[in-house]
N, C-alpha and C positions, 0 to 999 in steps of 0.2 A: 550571536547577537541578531535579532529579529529586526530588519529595515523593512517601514511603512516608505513606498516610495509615489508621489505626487508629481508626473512631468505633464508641463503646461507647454504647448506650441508657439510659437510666436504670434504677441499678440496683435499684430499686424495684419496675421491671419484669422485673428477672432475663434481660433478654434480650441479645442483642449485632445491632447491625448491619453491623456491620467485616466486611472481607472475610475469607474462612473462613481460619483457623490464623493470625490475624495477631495476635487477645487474645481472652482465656477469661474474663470476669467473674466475677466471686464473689458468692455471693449474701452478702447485708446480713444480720450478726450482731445488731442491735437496731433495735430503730425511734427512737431518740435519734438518730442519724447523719440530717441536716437531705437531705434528693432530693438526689440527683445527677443532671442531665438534661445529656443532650447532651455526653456526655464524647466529647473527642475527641484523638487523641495523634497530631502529623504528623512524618513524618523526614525532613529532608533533610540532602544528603550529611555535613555536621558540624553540624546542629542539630536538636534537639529541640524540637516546640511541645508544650505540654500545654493544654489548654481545656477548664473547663467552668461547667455551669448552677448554683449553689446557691442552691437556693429556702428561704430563711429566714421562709415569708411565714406559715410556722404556728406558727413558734418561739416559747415563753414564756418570758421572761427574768424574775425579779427583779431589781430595780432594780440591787443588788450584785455582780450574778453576769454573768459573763462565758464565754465558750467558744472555744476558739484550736484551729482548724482546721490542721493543717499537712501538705500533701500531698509524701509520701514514694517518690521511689524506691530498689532495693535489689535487689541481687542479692548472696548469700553476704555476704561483707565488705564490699562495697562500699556507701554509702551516701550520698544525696543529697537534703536537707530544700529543699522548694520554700521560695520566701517564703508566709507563712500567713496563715492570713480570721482577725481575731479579732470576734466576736459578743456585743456586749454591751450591759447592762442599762441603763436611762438613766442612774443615778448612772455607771454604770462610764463608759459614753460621755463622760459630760459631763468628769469625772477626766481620761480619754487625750487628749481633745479641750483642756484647759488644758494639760497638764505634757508631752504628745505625748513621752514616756517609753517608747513602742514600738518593738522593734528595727525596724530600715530595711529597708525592702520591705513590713513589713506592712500590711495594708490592714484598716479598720475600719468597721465598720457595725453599721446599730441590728438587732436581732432584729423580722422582721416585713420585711427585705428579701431583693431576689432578684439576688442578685451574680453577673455574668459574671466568668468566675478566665479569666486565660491566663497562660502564664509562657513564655519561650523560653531555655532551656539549652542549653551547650554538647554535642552527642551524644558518647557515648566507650564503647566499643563492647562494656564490657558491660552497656549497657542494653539490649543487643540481643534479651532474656529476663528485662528486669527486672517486679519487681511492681508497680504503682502502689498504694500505699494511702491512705490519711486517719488521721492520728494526731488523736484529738478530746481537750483537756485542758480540762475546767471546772473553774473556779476562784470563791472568793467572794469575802466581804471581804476585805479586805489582803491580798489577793492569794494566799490560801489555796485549795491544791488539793483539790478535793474529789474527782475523780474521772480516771481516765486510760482511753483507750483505744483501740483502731486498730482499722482499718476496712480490709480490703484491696476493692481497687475491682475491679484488672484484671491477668494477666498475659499484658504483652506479647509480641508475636512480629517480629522484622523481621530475622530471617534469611531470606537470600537464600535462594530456591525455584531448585531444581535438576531437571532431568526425568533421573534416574537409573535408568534401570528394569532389572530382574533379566533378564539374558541366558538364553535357550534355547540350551545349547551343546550337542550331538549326539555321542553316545561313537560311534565309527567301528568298521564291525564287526571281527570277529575274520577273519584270513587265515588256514584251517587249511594251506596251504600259500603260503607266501612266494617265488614266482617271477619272477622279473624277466628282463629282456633287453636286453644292448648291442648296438645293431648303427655299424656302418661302411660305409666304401666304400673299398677297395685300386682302384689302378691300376696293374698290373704292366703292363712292356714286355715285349714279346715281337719277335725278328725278325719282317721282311715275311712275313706271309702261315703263318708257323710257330705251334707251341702249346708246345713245349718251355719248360719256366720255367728261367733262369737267375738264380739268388739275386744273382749279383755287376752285369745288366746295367745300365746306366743308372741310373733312379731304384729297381728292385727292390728295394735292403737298406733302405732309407727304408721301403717300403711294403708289404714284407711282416712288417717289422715291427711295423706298424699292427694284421695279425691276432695277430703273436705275444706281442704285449704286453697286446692284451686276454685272450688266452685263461693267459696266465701269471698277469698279476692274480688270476684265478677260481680258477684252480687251485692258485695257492698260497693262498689263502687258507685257514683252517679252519672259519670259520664258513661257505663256500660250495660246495656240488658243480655241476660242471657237466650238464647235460642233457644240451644239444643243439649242434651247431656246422651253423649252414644256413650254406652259400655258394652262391651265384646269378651267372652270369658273364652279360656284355651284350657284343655288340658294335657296331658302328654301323652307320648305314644304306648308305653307298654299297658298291659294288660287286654283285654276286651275290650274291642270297639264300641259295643252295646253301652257297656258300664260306663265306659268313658265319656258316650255323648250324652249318658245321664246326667254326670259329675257335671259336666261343660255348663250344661243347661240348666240343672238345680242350683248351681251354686251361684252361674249368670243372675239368675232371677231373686236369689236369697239377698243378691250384694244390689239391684233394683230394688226389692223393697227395703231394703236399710236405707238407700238413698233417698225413696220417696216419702220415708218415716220421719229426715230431717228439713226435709226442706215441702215448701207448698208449689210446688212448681204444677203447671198446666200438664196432665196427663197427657199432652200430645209432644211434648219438649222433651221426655224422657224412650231413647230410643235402644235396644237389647240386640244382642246378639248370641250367637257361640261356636267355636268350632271343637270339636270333638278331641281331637288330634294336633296338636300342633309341628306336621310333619315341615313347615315351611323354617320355623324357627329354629328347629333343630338341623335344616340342612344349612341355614343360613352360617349356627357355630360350627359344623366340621369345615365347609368352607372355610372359615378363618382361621381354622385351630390348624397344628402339626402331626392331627392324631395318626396311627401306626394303619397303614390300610385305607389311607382317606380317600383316594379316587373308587376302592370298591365300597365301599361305606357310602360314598355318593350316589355310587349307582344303585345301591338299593333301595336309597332315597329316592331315587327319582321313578324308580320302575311302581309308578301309578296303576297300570296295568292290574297288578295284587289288589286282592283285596285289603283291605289294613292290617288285619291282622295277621295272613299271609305273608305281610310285609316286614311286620315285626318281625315275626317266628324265623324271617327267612332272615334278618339282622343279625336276630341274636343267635341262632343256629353258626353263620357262617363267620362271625366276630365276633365270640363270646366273650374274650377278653375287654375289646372295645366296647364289647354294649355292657356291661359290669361300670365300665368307667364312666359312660355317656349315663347310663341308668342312676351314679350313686353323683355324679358332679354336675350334669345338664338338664336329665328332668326336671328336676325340681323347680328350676327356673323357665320350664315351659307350661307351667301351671301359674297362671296369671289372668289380671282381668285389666287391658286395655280400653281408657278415658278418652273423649274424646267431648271437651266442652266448647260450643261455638258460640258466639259473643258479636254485638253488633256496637261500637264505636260512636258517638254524638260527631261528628265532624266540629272543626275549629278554623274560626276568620279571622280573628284577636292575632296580630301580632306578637303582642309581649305575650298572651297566653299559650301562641306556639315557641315561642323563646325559653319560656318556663317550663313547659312540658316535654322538652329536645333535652335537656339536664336532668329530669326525675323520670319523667316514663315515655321516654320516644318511642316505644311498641305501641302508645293511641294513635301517633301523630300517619299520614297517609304522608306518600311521597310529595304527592302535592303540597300537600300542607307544608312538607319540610321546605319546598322549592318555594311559597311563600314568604318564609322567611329570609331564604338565602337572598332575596329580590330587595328586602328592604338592608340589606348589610355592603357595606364597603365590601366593593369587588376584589381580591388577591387579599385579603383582611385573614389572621386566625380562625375567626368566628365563621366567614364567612364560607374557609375551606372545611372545619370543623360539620357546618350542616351538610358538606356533601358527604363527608366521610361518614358520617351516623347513617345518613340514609342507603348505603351501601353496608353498611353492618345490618342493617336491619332487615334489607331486603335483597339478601346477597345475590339471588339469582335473575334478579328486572334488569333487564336491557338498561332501559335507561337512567336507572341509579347507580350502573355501573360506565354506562359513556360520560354521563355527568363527573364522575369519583376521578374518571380517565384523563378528563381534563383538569382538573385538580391537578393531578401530578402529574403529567405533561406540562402545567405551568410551571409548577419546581424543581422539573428536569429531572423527577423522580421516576427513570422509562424504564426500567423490568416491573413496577408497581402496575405503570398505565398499561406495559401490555398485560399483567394476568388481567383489569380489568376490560382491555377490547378483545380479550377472549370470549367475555358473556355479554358484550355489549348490542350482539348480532349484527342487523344487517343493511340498517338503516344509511340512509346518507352521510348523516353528521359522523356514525361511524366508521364512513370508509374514510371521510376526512380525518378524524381524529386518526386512524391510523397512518395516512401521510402525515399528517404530524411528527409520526412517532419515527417514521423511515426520514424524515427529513432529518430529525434529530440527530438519528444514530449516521449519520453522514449516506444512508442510503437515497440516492437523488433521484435515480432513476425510478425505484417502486413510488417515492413522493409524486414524482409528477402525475406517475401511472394513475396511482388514488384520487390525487386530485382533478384531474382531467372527468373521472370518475365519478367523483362529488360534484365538480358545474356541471355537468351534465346534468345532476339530480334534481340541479337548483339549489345547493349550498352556497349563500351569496360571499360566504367569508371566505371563499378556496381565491377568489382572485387577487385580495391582498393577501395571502400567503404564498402564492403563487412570486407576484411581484417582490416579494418583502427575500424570499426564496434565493432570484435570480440575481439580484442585489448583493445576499450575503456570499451568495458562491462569486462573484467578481470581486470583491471587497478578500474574502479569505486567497483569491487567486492572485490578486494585489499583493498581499503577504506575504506569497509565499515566490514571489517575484516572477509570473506569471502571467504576461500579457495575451490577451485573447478577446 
């Protein structure tokens, strides 16, 4: 059973000993109100203890007169009378003590005693802020009131401590030009040893569709003008070097004029390449593969030194098995012609048209743009965490669409998430805050401080209520765990 425990000092002495924001004391309205010492209010999960000291040892009573203590808690409507001390005169004593004419639970004593009060009630949760006071009624002969009045003692705190602290989220800069780039990879066939393109041969209508269907995307679009159109042809390694950077370069320029046949593009937008050999590509798959011999098969790859052909011959001389396999499974796919279209973006101010376009095409939309919209959305909202999570999809390696994504889930407690993101969030301030954040989270205190200490230093204005909000949850959970310090 978990006790939330509240001890208040005597309010005599105006002070409190409770753990900090658990109760607020009230200072004592008269000196008739008999010491309060050692008040103290425990919570567990459905019960309330209330306890304390009433030192009755300087009280003067007449004989007739009596005084009924009755401790109160209250919140708005809500109202709950403890059982109550009554303090009375010898006649009155002797009176209650024959006829015992007192409601049940109360407890009685002469004036001139020092009474331990405890009571255990059921907790109901809004006492979770209620007040404790003392209603004090003296009374004389027959039972005539002479006087009324309340006394408040304490108000309580046993709401649950949250370490919530105010996120540094980064507005992303402005792109005064919005350029982007698709690229691909076509494999057109070509006859042995030929560069002529034939649209209808083999797999052709497939894959030069590949280039014309991205460059029609761009170009029909309104929002996009095209730039640039690179293409790069490769061919593979066996045979003659000669031949081969024929092949690269007739068939480069064969699949440029196809492209310049379909479209009216400015002779300065269309940009060529080739490389002869594609020895890069092919060391790229034995690195990946499990093939038989692969560290020597690398090295012959990389012995640049050779001439090319020297390089092959010396391949397939000393792995003829592997170069058999590489030659009938891998070349083929190193004979290719890599795309590369660059595109320039209309930028957007419109609200609801970046709202619209986060749903159908967020690859237009710039970070900013997306930060735009997150600014007009309900803060902690779906939507709202929805626009940081898109712009980290989109732009998985930006700093700051990946601090912003970190705070996201740092809000929802979602922290192996926020750390893969303050892994690429680098180095910024909000980022080293964002990472106390994350060590505060996982109960590490000491790295939190470190960070944030860190961050004000940088000028992160939000590390000082996290800081304070910090210091608070660790007393508040040291309270809990019945830990005074």
């Amino acid at each position: 059973m978990k006790i939330h425990t509240l001890i208040i000092a005597a309010l005599g002495l105006l002070t409190a000993a409770a753990p900090a924001n658990a109760a607020t004391p009230v200072a004592m309205q008269d000196d008739s109100l008999p010491c309060v010492q050692a008040l103290q209010v425990e919570r567990s999960d459905n019960k309330l203890f209330v306890s304390m000291l009433l030192d009755f040892s300087a009280l003067k009573l007449k004989s007739n007169r009596e005084i009924a203590y009755t401790p109160i808690l209250a919140f708005g409507d809500s109202i709950l009378e403890l059982p109550q001390v009554v303090v009375a005169g010898r006649n009155r004593y002797i009176q209650h003590e024959r006829h015992n004419a007192l409601p049940e639970g109360t407890r009685l004593f002469r004036a001139g005693s020092t009474v331990e009060y405890s009571e255990v009630i059921p907790y109901q949760q809004w006492m979770e802020t209620a007040t404790l006071s003392v209603a004090e009624n003296v009374s004389g002969c027959g039972c005539d009131p002479i006087s009324d009045h309340e006394y408040d003692l304490a108000v309580l705190d046993f709401k649950e401590r949250v370490f919530a602290p105010l996120f540094a989220f980064v507005t992303p800069a402005v792109e005064k030009v919005k350029q982007r780039e698709v690229r691909g990879s076509a494999y057109i066939d070509f006859p042995v040893n030929r560069t002529e393109i034939r649209p209808d041969y083999r797999r052709n209508p497939e894959e030069l569709q590949k280039i014309r269907g991205t460059i029609d995307v761009l170009r029909d679009d309104k929002d996009t003008r095209i730039v640039s159109v690179a293409i790069e042809g490769f061919a593979s390694p066996e045979g003659p070097f000669a031949n081969n950077e024929r092949l690269a370069q007739g068939r480069t320029e064969a699949l440029v004029k196809y492209v310049r046949g379909l479209y009216s593009f400015d002779p300065s937008i269309i940009k060529s390449g080739w490389v002869a050999e594609d020895w890069t590509g092919l060391r790229r798959y034995v690195e990946s593969s499990d093939i038989e011999n692969k560290d020597g098969i690398l090295a012959v790859i990389g012995m640049t030194s050779l001439a090319p052909d020297a390089r092959e011959w010396k391949l397939k001389s000393t792995y003829p098995e592997q170069y058999r396999f590489l030659l009938e499974n891998v070349y083929p796919g190193l004979r290719h012609s890599d795309y590369a279209v660059e595109y320039v973006i209309r930028s957007y101010a419109d609200v609801n048209e970046i709202r619209e376009l986060i749903k159908t095409t967020p690859q237009k939309l710039s970070l900013h743009e997306m930060y735009i919209l997150a600014q007009s959305l309900e803060p902690g909202s779906d939507e709202y965490r929805e626009v940081f999570e898109i712009a980290v999809r989109m732009y998985p390696d930006d700093p700051v669409a990946n601090l912003n994504a970190a705070n996201i889930a740092l809000g929802r407690d979602e922290l192996d998430r926020a750390e893969a993101y303050l892994a690429k969030a680098g180095g910024a301030p909000q980022a080293v805050y964002a990472r106390g954040i994350l060590a505060a989270k996982r109960g590490d205190y000491d790295t939190a401080y470190r960070l944030f200490e860190q961050a004000a230093a940088a000028g992160v204005a939000e590390t000082a209520d996290a800081v304070a909000q910090l210091r608070e949850y660790q007393r508040y959970a040291d309270s809990k765990a019945g830990i005074n310090k």
